[in-house]
C-alpha positions as CSV (number, residue, x, y, z in Angstrom):
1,X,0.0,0.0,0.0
2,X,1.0,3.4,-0.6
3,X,1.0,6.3,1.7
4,X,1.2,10.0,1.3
5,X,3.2,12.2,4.0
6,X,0.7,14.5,4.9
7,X,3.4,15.6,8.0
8,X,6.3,15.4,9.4
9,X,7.1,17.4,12.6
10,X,9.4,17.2,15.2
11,X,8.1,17.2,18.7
12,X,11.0,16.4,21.1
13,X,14.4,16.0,21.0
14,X,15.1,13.1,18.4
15,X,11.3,12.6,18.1
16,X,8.9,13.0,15.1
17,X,5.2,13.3,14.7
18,X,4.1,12.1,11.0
19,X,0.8,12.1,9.3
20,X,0.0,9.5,6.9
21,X,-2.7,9.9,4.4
22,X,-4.6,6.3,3.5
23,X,-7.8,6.8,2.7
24,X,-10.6,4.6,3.8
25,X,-8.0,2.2,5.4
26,X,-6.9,4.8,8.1
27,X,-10.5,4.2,9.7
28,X,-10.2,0.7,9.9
29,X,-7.5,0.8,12.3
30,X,-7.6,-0.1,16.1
31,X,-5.3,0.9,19.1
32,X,-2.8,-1.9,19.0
33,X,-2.5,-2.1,15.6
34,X,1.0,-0.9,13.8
35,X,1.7,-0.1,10.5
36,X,4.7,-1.6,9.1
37,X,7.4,1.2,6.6
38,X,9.7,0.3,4.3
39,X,12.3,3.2,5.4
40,X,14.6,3.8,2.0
41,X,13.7,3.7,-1.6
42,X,15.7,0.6,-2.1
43,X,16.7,-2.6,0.3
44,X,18.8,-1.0,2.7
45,X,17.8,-1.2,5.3
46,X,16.4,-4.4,4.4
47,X,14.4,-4.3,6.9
48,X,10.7,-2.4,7.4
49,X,9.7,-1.1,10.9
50,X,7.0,-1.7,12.7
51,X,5.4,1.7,14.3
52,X,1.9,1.9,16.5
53,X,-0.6,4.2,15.1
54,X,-1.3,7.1,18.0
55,X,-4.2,9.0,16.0
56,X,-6.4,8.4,13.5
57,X,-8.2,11.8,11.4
58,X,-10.9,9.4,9.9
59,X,-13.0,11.7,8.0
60,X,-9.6,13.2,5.7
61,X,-7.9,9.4,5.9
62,X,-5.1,10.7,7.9
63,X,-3.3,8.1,10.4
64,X,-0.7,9.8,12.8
65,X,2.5,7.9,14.0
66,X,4.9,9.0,16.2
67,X,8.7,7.8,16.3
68,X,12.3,8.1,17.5
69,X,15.2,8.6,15.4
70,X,17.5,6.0,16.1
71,X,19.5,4.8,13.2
72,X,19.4,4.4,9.4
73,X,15.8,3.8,8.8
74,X,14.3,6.3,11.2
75,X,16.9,9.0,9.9
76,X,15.6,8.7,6.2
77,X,12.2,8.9,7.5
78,X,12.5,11.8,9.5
79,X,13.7,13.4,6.4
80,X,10.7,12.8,4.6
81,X,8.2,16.2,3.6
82,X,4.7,16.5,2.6
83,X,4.1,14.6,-0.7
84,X,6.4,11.9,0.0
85,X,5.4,8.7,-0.9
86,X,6.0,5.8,1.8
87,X,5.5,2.0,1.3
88,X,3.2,0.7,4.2
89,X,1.6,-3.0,5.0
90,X,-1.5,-2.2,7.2
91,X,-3.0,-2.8,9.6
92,X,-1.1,-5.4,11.4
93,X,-1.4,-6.8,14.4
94,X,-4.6,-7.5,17.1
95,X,-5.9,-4.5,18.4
96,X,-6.7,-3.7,22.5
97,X,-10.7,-3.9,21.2
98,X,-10.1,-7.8,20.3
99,X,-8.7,-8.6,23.4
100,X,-10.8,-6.8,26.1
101,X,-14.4,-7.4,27.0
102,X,-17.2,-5.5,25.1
103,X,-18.7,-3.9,28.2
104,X,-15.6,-1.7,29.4
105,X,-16.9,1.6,30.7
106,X,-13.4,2.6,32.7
107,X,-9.8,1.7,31.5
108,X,-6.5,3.1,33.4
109,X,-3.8,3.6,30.5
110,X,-0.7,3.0,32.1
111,X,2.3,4.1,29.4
112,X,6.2,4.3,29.3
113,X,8.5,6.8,27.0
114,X,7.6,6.1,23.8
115,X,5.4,3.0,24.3
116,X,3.0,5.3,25.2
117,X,1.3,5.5,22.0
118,X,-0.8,2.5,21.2
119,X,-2.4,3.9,24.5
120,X,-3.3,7.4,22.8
121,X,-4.9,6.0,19.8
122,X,-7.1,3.9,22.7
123,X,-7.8,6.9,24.8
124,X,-9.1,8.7,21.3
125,X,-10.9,5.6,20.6
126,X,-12.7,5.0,23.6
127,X,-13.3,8.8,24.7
128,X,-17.1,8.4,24.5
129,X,-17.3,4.9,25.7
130,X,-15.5,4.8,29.1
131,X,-13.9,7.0,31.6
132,X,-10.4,7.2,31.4
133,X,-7.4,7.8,33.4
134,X,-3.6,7.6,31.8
135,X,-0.8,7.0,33.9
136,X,2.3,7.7,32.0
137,X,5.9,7.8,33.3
138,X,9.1,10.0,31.3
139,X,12.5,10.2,31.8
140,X,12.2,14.2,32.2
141,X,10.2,17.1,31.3
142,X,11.8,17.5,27.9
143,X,8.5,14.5,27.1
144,X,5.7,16.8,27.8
145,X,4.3,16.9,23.8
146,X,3.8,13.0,24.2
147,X,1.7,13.4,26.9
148,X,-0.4,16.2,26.0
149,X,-2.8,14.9,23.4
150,X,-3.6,12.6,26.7
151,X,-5.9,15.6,28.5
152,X,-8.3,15.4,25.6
153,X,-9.2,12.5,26.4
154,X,-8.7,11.5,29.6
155,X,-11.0,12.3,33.3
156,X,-6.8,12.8,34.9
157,X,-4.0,12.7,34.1
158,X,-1.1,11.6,36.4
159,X,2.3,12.2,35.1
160,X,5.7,10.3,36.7
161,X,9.3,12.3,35.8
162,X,12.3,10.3,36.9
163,X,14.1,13.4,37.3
164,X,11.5,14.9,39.0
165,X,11.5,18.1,36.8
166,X,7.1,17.1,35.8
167,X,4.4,15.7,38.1
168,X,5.4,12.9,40.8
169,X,9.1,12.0,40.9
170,X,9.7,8.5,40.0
171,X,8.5,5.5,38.4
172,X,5.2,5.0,36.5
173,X,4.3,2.2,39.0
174,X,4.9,4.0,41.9
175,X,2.2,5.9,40.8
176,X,0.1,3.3,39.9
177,X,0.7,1.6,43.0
178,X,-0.4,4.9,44.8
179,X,-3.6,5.5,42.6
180,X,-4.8,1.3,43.3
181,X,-5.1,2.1,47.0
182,X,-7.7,4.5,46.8
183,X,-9.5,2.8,43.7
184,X,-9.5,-0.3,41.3
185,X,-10.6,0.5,37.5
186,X,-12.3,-2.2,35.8
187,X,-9.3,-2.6,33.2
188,X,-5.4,-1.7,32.8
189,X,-4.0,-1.1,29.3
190,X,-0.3,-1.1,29.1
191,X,2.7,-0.4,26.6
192,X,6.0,0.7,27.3
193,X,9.3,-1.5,28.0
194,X,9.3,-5.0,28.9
195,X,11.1,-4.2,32.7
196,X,7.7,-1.6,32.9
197,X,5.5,-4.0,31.6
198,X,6.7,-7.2,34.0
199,X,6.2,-4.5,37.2
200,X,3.1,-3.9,35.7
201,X,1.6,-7.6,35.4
202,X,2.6,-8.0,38.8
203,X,1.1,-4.7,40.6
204,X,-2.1,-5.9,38.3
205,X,-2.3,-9.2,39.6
206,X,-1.5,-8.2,43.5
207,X,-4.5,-6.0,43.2
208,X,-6.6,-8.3,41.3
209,X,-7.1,-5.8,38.3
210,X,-7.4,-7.8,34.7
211,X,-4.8,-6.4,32.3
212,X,-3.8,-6.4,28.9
213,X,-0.7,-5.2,27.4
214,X,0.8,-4.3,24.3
215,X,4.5,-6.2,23.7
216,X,7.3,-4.2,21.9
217,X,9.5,-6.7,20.0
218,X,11.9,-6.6,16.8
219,X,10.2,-7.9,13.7
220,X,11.1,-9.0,10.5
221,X,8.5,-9.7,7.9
222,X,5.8,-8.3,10.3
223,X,3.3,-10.8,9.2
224,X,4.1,-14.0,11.3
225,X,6.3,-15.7,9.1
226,X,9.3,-15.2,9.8
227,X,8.9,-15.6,13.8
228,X,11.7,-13.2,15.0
229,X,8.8,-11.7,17.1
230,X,7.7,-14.9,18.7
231,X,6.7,-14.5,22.7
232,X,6.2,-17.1,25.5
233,X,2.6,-17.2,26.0
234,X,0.8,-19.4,29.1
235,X,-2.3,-20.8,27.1
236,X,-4.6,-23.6,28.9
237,X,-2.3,-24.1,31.6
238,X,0.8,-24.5,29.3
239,X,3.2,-22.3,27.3
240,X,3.6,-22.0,23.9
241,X,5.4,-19.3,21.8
242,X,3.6,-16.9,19.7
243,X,4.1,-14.0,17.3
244,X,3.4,-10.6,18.3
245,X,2.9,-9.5,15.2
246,X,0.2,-11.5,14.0
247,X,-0.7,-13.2,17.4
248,X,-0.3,-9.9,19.1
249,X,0.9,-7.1,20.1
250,X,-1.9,-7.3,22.9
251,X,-2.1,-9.7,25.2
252,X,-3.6,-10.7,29.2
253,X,-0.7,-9.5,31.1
254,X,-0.8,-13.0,33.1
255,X,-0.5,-15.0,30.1
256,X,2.9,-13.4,29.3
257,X,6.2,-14.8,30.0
258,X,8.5,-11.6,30.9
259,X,12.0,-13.7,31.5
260,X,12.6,-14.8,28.2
């Protein structure tokens, strides 16, 4: 599929905002689900990457993704402008809305660094369905533009700096821990890195709080054949290993394996 850079703009320090126009496939997409970009006009990098879709613009068929320079692929994206044409596989992936129950009328969003974004897209999704709350941890201040499209659509936002320089000084599930003490949500939605995520499971299951999260892994073909992606899953009392690309990204916290 082709895509057309609609923008392109830099946010934070090493991190871009880009919209993507698709058409009628932009409002097929669900929080959870990632869009997979060739980043070069030939094979190198051979490789495409895989980036969750934060915002969706449904009536002009506009998909926002938001990503982090990091090395060859990401650099030749963030040089892309308006008009640009980009090779995309989407919609990839299981989305938050396949995994959860149907009757969810209050989901805590609990997001690290730039895993937070499969949670935004969710949080736009479900603005008009359930109360929400995001809990979202940073390494500083410097952050604040990837929490901001968060107030639209959330009852509070709680905000966790490690550096202390926004909000409550520390960890995201510090926070969490805190805000589970006064009250239990019906749901917990999760993204960020796998040390987060692990915490995370466990807080959920000490305070007897179902939760689903959405796995970060490297990926290859992005399709599930290739099964670079694959995850230890506990499924009828045993484990098995699946791909988070086509089994996944979202998943029961309990049923996931965070040691391998």
């Amino acid at each position: 599929m082709k895509g057309i850079v609609y923008s392109n703009d830099l946010i934070s320090p090493s991190i871009y905002n880009m919209g993507i126009q698709l058409g009628d496939t932009a409002e097929s997409i669900q929080a959870g689900q990632f869009v997979h970009v060739r980043c070069g006009q030939s094979y190198d990098p051979l490789l495409r990457r895989p980036i969750s879709v934060c915002q969706i613009d449904a009536e002009n068929g506009i998909i926002y993704i938001t990503y982090q320079v990091k090395g060859k692929g990401t650099r030749w994206l963030a040089e892309q402008v308006r008009g640009s044409k980009l090779d995309i596989l989407c919609p990839l992936g299981n989305s938050f809305e396949a995994v959860m129950p149907a009757d969810i009328n209050e989901i805590w969003l609990v997001g690290g660094g730039i895993g937070v974004f499969p949670l935004q897209l969710l949080a736009q999704q479900y603005k008009d369905k359930a109360d929400i709350v995001s809990i979202l941890g940073f390494r500083s201040d410097e952050f604040k533009p990837l929490w901001q499209p968060f107030e639209q659509y959330s009852k509070r936002v709680i905000i966790a700096t490690e550096d202390g320089s926004y909000g409550y000084k520390g960890l995201v599930t510090d926070e969490l821990t805190l805000a589970l003490r006064a009250h239990k949500p019906q749901i917990i939605a999760g993204c960020g890195p796998s040390k987060m995520l692990k915490s995370l499971a466990c807080i959920a299951e000490q305070y007897d709080v179902p939760c689903v999260v959405s796995l970060e892994e490297r990926m290859g073909c992005g399709i599930g054949a290739c099964l670079v992606c694959n995850c230890k899953i506990k499924s009828d009392g045993e484990w098995h290993y699946r791909r988070v690309c086509a089994d996944g990204p979202v998943f029961w916290s309990h049923e996931v394996s965070f040691d391998e």
